[in-house]
C-alpha positions as CSV (number, residue, x, y, z in Angstrom):
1,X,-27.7,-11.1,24.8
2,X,-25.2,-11.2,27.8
3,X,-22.4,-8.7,29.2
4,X,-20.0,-7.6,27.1
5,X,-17.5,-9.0,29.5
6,X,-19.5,-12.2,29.4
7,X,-18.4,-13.0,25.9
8,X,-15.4,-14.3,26.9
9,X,-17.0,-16.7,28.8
10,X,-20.3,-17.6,26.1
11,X,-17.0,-18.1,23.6
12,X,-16.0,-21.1,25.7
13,X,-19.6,-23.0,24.1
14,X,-20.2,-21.3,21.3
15,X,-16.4,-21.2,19.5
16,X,-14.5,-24.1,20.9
17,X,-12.6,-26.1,18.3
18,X,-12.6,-29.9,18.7
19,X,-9.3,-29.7,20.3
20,X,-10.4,-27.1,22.4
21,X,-9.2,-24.1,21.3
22,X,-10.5,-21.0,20.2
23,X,-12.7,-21.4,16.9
24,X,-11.0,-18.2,14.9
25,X,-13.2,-16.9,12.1
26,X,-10.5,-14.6,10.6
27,X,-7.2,-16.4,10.7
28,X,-6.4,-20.3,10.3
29,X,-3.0,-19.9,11.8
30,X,-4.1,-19.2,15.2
31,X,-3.7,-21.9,18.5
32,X,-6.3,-19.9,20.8
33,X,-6.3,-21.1,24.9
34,X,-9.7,-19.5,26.3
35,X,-8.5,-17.1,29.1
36,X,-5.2,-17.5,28.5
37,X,-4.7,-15.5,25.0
38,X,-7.2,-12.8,25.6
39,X,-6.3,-9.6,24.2
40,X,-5.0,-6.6,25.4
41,X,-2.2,-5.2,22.9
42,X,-1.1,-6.9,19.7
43,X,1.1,-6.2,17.0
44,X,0.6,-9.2,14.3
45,X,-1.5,-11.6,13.4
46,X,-1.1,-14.6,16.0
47,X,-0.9,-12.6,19.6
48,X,-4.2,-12.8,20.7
49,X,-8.0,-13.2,20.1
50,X,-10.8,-10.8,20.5
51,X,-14.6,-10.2,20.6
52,X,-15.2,-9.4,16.8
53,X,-18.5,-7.4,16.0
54,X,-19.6,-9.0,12.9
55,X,-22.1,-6.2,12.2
56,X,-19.3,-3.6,13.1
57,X,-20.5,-2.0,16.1
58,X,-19.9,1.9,14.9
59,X,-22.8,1.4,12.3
60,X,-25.1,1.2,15.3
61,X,-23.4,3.7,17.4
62,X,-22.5,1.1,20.3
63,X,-26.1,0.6,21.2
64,X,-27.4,-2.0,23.5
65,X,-28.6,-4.7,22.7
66,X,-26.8,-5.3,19.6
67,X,-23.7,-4.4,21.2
68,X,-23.5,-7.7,23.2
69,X,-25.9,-9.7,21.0
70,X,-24.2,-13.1,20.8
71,X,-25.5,-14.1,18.1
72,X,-23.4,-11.2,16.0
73,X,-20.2,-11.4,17.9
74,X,-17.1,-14.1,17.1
75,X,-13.5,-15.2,18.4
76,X,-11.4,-13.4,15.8
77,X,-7.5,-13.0,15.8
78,X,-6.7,-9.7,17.3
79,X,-4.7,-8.1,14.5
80,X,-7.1,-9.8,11.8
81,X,-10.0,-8.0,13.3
82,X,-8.2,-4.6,13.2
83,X,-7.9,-5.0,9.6
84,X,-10.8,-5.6,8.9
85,X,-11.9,-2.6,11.0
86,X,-15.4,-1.0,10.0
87,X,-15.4,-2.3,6.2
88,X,-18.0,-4.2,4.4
89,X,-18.1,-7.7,3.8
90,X,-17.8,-8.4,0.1
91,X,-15.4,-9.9,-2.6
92,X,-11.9,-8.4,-2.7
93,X,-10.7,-7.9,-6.5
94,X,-7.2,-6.5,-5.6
95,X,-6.2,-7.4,-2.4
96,X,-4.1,-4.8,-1.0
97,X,-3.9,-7.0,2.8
98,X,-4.4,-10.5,3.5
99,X,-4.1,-12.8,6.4
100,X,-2.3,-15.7,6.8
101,X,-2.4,-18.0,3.7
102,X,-5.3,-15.4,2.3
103,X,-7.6,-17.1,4.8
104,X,-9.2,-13.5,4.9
105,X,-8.2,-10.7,2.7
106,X,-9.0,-6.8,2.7
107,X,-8.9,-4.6,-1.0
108,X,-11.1,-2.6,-3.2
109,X,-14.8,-4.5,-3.9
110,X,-15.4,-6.6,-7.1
111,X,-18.6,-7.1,-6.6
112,X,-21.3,-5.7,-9.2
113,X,-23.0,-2.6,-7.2
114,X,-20.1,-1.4,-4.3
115,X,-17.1,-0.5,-5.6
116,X,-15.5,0.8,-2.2
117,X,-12.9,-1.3,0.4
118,X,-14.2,-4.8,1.9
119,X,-13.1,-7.5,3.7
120,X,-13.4,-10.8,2.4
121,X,-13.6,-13.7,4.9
122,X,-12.8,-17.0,4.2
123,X,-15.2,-19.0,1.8
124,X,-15.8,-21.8,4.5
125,X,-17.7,-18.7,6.5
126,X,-19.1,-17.0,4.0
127,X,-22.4,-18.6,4.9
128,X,-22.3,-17.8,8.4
129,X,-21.9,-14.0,7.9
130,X,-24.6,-14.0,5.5
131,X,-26.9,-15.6,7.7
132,X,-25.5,-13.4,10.5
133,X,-26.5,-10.3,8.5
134,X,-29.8,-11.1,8.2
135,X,-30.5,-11.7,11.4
136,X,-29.2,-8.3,12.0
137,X,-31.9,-6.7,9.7
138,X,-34.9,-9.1,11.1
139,X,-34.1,-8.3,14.7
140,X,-33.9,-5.1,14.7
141,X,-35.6,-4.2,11.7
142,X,-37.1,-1.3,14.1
143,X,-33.8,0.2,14.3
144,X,-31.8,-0.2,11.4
145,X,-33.0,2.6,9.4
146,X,-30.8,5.3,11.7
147,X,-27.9,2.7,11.4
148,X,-25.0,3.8,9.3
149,X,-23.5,0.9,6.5
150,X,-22.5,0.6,3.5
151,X,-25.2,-2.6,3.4
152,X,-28.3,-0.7,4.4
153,X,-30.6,1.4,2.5
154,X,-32.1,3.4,5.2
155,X,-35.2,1.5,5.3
156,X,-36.8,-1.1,7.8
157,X,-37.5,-3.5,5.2
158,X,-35.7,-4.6,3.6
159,X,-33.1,-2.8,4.7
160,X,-30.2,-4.1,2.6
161,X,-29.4,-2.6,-0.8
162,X,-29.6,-4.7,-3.8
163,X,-25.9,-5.4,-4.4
164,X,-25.6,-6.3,-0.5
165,X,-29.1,-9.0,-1.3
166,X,-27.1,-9.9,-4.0
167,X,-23.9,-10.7,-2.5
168,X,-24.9,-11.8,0.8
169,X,-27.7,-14.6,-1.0
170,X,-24.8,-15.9,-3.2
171,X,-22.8,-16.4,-0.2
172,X,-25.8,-18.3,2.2
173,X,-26.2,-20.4,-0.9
């Protein structure tokens, strides 16, 4: 865990590109400089990158330490992220808004067990989430029952529903 301000600066190691840009886990359009393309105000999808909370950070109420936990947080096109906003992860049957080339897409779930709004990132980090979820569950397992998700079940363990189990196995495999 570091500073929330020291994001920007863990990013440099932990999303860098080969060409060294910013690694953007929303958008494949974007041509990130660290430092340089911060943002601040955006109005499409290309102005600026962000500190995105992969675990959206209203489920835990902005709490410390998840709110800073590394581990959780990702470079993510600005206007992307704010898409995305608070919803789910899942599998988008109607898309009603995509990035770029549908890198990532937002619409109603088709995925047996939620039927609500997700957002779908892009199959190449699929994986990643997943794996980023449960991390979530198993380090703070003590906590997560007062969190508030469309994932969790109220419970420490296993804290996950069944269709989220479902979902977020398929994609780790």
């Amino acid at each position: 865990v570091t500073s929330y301000n020291g994001l920007w600066t863990a990013f440099k190691d932990t999303d860098r590109r080969a060409d060294g840009k910013v690694w953007d886990i929303y958008s494949n359009t974007t041509n990130y400089v660290f430092g340089t393309d911060q943002c601040g105000n955006y109005s499409g999808e290309g102005d600026c990158y962000n500190r995105e909370h992969s675990f959206p950070k209203s489920w835990f109420s902005d709490a410390s330490p998840m709110y800073s936990d590394l581990y959780h947080l990702y470079a993510s096109d600005g206007y992307t992220n704010g898409q995305r906003g608070n919803n789910a992860f899942g599998e988008v049957g109607s898309i009603s808004w995509s990035s770029n080339n549908q890198f990532s897409k937002k619409g109603a779930s088709n995925f047996p067990g939620y039927s609500g709004t997700v957002f779908e990132p892009n199959d190449i980090y699929k994986g990643d989430m997943a794996r980023t979820y449960f991390y979530m569950v198993t380090a703070y397992e003590n906590r997560i029952s007062s969190w508030g998700s469309p994932h969790l079940n109220g419970t420490k363990f296993p804290g996950f529903n069944s269709w989220s189990i479902d979902l977020l196995l398929k994609w780790h495999r």
